[in-house]
N, CA, C and O atoms as a GROMACS GRO file, in nm:
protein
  340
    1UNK      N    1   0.843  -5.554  -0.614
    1UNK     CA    2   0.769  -5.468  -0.524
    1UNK      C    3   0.713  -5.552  -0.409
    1UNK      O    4   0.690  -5.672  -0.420
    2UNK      N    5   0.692  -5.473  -0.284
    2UNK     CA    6   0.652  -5.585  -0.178
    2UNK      C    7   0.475  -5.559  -0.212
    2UNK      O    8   0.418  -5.514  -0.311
    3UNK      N    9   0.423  -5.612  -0.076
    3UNK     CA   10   0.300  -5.635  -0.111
    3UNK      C   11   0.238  -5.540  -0.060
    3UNK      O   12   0.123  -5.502  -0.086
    4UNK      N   13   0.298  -5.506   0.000
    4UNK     CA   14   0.237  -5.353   0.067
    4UNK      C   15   0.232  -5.237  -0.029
    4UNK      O   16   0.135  -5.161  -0.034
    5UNK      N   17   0.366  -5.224  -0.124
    5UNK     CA   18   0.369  -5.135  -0.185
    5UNK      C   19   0.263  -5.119  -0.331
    5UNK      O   20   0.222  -5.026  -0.401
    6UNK      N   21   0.246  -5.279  -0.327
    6UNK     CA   22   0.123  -5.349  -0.443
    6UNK      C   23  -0.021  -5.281  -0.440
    6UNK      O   24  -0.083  -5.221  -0.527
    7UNK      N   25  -0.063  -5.325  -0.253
    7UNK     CA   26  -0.204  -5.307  -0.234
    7UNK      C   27  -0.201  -5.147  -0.230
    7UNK      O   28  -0.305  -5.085  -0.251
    8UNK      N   29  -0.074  -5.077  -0.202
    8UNK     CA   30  -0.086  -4.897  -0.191
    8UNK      C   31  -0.141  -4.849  -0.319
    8UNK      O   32  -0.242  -4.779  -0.327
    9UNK      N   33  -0.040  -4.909  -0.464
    9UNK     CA   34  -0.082  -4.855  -0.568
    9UNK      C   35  -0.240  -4.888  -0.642
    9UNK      O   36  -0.313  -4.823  -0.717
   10UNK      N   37  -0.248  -5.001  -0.588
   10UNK     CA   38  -0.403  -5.047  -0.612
   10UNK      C   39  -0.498  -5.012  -0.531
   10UNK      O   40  -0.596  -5.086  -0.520
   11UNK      N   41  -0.489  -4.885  -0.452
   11UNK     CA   42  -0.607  -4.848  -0.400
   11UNK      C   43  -0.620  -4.664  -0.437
   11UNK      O   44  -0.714  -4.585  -0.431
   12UNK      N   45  -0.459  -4.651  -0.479
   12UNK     CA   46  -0.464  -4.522  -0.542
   12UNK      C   47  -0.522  -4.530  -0.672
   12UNK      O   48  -0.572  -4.435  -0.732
   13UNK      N   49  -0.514  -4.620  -0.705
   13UNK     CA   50  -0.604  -4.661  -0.911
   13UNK      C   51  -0.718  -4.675  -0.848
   13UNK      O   52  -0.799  -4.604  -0.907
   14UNK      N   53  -0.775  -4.739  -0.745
   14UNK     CA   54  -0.919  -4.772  -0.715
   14UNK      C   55  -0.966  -4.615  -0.739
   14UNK      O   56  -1.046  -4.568  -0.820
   15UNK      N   57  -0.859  -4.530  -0.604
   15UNK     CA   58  -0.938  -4.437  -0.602
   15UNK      C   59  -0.897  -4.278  -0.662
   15UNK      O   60  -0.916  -4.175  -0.598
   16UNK      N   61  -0.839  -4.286  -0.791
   16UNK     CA   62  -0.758  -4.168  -0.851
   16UNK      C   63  -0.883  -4.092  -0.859
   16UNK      O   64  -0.889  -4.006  -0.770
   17UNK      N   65  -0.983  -4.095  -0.934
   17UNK     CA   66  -1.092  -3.992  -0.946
   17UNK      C   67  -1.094  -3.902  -0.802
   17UNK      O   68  -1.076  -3.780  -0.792
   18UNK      N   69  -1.115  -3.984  -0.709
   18UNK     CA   70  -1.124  -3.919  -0.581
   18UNK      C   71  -1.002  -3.793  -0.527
   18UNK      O   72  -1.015  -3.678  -0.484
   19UNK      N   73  -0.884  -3.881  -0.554
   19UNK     CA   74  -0.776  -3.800  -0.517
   19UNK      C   75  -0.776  -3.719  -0.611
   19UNK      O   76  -0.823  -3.616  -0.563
   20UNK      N   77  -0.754  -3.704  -0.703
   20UNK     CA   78  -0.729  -3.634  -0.823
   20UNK      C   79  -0.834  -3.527  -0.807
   20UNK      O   80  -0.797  -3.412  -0.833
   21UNK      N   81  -0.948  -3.545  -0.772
   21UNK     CA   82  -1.040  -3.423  -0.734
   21UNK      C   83  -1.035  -3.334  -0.633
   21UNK      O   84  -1.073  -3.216  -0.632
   22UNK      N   85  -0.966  -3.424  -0.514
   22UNK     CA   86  -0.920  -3.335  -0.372
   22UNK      C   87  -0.803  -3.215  -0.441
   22UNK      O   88  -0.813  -3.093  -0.432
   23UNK      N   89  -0.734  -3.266  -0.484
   23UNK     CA   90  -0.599  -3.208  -0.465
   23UNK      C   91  -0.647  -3.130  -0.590
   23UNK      O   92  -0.601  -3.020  -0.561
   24UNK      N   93  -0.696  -3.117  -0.685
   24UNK     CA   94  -0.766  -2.977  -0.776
   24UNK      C   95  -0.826  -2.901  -0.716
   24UNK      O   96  -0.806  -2.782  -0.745
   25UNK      N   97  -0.923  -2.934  -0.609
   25UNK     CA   98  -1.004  -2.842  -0.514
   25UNK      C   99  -0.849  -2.808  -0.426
   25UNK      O  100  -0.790  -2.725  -0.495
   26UNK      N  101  -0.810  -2.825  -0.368
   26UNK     CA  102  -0.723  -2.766  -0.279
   26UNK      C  103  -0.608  -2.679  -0.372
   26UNK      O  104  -0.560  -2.580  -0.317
   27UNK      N  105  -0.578  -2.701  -0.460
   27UNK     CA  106  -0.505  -2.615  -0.554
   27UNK      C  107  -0.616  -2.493  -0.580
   27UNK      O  108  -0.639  -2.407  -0.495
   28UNK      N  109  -0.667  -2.498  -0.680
   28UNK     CA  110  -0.831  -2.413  -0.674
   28UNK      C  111  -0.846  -2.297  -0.549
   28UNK      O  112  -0.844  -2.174  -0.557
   29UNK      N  113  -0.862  -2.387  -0.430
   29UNK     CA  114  -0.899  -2.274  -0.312
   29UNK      C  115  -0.753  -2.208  -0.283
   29UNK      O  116  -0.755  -2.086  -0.267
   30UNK      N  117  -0.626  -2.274  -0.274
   30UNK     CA  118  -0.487  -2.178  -0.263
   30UNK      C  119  -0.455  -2.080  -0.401
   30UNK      O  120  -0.370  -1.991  -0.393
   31UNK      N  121  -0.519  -2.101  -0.506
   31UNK     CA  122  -0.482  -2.004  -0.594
   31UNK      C  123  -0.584  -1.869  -0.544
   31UNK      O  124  -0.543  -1.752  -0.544
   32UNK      N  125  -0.727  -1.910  -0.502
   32UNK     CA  126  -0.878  -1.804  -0.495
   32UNK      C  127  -0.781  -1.723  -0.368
   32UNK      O  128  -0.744  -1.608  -0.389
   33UNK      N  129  -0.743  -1.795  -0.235
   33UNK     CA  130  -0.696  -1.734  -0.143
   33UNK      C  131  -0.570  -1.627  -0.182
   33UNK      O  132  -0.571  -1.511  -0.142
   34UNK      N  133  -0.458  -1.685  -0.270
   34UNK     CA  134  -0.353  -1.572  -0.313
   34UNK      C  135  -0.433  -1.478  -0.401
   34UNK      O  136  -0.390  -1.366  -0.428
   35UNK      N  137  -0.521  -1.512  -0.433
   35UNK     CA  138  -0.597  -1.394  -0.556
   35UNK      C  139  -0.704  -1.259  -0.412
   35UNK      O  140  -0.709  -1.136  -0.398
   36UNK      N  141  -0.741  -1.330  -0.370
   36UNK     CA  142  -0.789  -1.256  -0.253
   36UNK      C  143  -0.694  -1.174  -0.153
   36UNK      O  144  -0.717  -1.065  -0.100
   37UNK      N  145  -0.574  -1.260  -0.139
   37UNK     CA  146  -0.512  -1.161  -0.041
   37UNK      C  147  -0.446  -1.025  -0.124
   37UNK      O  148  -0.436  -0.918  -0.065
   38UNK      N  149  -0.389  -1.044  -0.304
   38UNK     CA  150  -0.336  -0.992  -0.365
   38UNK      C  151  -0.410  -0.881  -0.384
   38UNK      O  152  -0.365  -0.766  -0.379
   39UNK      N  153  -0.557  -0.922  -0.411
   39UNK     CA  154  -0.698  -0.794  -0.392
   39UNK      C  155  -0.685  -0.716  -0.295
   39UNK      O  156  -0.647  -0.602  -0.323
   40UNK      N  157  -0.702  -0.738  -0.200
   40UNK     CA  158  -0.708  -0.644  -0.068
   40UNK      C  159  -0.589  -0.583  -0.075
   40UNK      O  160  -0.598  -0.463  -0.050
   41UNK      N  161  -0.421  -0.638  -0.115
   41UNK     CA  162  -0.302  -0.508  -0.124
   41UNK      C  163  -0.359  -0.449  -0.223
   41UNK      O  164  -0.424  -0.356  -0.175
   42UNK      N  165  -0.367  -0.451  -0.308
   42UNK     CA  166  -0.366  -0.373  -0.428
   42UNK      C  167  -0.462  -0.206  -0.372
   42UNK      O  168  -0.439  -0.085  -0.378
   43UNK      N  169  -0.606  -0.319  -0.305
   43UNK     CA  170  -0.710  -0.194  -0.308
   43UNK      C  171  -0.670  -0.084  -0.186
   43UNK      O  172  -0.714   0.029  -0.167
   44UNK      N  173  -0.552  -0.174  -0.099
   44UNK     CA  174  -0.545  -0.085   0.012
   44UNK      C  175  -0.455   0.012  -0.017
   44UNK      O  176  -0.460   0.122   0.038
   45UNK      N  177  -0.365  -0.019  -0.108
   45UNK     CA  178  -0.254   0.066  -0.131
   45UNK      C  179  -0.362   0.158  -0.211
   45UNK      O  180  -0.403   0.254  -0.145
   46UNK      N  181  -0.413   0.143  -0.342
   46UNK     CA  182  -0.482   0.243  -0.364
   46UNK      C  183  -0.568   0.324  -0.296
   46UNK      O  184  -0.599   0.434  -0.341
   47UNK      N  185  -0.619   0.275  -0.178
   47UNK     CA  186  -0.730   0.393  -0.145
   47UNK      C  187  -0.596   0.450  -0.104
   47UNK      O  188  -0.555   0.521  -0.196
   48UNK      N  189  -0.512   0.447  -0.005
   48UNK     CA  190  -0.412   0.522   0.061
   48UNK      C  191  -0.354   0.618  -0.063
   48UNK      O  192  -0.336   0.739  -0.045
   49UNK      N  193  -0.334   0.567  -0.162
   49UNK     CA  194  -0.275   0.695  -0.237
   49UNK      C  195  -0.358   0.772  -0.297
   49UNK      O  196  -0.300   0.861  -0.357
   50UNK      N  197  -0.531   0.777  -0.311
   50UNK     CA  198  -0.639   0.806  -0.294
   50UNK      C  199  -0.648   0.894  -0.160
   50UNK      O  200  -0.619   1.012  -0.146
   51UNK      N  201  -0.682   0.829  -0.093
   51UNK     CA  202  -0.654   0.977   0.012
   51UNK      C  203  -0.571   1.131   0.026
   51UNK      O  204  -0.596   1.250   0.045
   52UNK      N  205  -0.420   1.011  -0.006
   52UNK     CA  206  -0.275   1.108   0.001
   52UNK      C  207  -0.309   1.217  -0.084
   52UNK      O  208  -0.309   1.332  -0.040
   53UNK      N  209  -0.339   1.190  -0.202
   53UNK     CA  210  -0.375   1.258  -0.351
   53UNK      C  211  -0.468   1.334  -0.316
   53UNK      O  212  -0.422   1.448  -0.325
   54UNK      N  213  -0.617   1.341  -0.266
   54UNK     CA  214  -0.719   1.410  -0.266
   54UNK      C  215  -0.736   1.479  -0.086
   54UNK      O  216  -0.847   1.521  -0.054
   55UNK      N  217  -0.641   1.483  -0.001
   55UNK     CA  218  -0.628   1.563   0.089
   55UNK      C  219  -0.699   1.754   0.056
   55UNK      O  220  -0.702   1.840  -0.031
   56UNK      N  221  -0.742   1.727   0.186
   56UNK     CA  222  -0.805   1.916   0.172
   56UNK      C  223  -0.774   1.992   0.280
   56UNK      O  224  -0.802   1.965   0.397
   57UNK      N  225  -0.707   2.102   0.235
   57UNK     CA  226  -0.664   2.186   0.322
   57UNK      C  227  -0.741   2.252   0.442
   57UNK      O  228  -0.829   2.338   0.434
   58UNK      N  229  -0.688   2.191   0.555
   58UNK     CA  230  -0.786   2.279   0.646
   58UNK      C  231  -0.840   2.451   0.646
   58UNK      O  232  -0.719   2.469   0.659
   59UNK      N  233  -0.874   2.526   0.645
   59UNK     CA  234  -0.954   2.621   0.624
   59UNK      C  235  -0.874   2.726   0.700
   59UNK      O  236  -0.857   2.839   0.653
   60UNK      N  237  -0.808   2.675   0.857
   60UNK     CA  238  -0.734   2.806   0.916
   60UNK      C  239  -0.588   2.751   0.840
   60UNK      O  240  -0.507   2.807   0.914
   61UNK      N  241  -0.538   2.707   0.780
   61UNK     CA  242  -0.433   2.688   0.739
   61UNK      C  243  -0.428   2.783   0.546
   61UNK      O  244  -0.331   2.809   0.474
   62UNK      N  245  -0.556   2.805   0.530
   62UNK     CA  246  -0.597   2.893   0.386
   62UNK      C  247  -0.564   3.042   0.403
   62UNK      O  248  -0.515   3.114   0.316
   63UNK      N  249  -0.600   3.079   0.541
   63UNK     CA  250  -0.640   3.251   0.568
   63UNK      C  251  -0.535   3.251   0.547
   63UNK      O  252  -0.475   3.152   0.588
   64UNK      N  253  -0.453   3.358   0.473
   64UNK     CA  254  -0.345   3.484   0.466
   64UNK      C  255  -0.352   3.571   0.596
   64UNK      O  256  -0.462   3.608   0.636
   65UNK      N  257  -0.247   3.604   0.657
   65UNK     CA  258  -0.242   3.671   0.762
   65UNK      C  259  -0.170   3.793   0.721
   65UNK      O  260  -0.110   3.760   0.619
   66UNK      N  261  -0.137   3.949   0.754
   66UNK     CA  262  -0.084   4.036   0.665
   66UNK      C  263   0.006   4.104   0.852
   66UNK      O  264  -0.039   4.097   0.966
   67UNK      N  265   0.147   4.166   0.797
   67UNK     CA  266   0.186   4.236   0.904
   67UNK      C  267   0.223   4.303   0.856
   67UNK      O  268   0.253   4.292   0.737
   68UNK      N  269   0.239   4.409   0.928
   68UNK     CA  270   0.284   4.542   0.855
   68UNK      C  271   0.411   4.589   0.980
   68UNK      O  272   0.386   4.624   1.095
   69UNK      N  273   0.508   4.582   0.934
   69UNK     CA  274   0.674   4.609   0.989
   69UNK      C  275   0.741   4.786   0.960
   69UNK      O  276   0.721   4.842   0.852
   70UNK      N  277   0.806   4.841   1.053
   70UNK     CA  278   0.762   4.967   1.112
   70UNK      C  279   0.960   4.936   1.017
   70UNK      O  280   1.025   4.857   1.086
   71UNK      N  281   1.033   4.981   0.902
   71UNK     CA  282   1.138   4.968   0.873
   71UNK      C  283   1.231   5.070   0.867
   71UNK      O  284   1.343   5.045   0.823
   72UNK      N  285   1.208   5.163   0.898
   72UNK     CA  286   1.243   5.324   0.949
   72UNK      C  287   1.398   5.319   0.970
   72UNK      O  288   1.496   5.357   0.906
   73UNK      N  289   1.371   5.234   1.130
   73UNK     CA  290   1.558   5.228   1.227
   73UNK      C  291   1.668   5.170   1.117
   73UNK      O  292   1.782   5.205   1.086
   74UNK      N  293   1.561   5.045   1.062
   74UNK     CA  294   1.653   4.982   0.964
   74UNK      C  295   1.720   5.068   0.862
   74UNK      O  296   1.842   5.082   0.864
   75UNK      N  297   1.671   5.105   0.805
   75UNK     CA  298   1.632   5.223   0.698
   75UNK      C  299   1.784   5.337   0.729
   75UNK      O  300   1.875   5.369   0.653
   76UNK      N  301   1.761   5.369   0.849
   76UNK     CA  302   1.872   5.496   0.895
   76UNK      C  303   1.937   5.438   0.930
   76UNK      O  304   2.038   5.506   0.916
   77UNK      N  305   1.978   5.313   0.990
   77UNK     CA  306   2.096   5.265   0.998
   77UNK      C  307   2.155   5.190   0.884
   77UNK      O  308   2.278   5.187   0.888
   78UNK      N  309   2.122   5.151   0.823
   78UNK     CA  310   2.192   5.160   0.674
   78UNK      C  311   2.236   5.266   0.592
   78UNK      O  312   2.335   5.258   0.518
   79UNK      N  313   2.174   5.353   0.602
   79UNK     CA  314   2.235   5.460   0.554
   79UNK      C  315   2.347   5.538   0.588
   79UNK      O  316   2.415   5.599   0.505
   80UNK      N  317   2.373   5.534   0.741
   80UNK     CA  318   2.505   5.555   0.832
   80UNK      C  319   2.553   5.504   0.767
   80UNK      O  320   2.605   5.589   0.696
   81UNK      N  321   2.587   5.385   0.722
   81UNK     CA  322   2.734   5.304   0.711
   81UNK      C  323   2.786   5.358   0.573
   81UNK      O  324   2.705   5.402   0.491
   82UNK      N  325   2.918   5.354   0.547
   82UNK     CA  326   3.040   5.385   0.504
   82UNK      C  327   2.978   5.313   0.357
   82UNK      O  328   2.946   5.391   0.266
   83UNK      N  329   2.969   5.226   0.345
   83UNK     CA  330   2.970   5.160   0.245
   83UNK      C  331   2.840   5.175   0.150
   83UNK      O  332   2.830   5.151   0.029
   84UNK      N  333   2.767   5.210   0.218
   84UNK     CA  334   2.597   5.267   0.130
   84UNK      C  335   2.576   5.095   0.058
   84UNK      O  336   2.580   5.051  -0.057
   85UNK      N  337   2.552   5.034   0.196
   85UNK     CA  338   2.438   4.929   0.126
   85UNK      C  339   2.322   4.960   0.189
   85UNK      O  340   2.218   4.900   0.160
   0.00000   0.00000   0.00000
């Protein structure tokens, strides 16, 4: 090994506690962050199908409207025809 590569590994042993603690905290905060972003889909998709689901009918879209159709002409002209439908 050269000497460079000597004094590298002997300052990573000096300082493993150190590193070894960074890189758990940075694992740590990338797992909290995928757990957080995974939260917010989850809750957004649910309120949305929460909404979809509990929609209320607007009120002029409820009224029944009634017509009353005058079927008389219809009436006698069916009866003209040959075939009696």
């Amino acid at each position: 090994m050269s000497q460079k590569k000597v004094d590298a590994y002997k300052d990573y042993k000096k300082n493993k506690d150190k590193i070894l603690k960074k890189e758990k905290a940075k694992t740590r905060f990338e797992i909290g962050a995928i757990a957080v972003v995974c939260a917010a889909f989850f809750i957004w998709v649910g309120f949305s199908v929460y909404q979809k689901a509990t929609v209320k009918a607007p009120e002029a879209e409820a009224a029944v409207t009634a017509t009353e159709v005058n079927m008389t002409d219809y009436i006698e002209y069916m009866s003209e025809l040959p075939y009696g439908y």
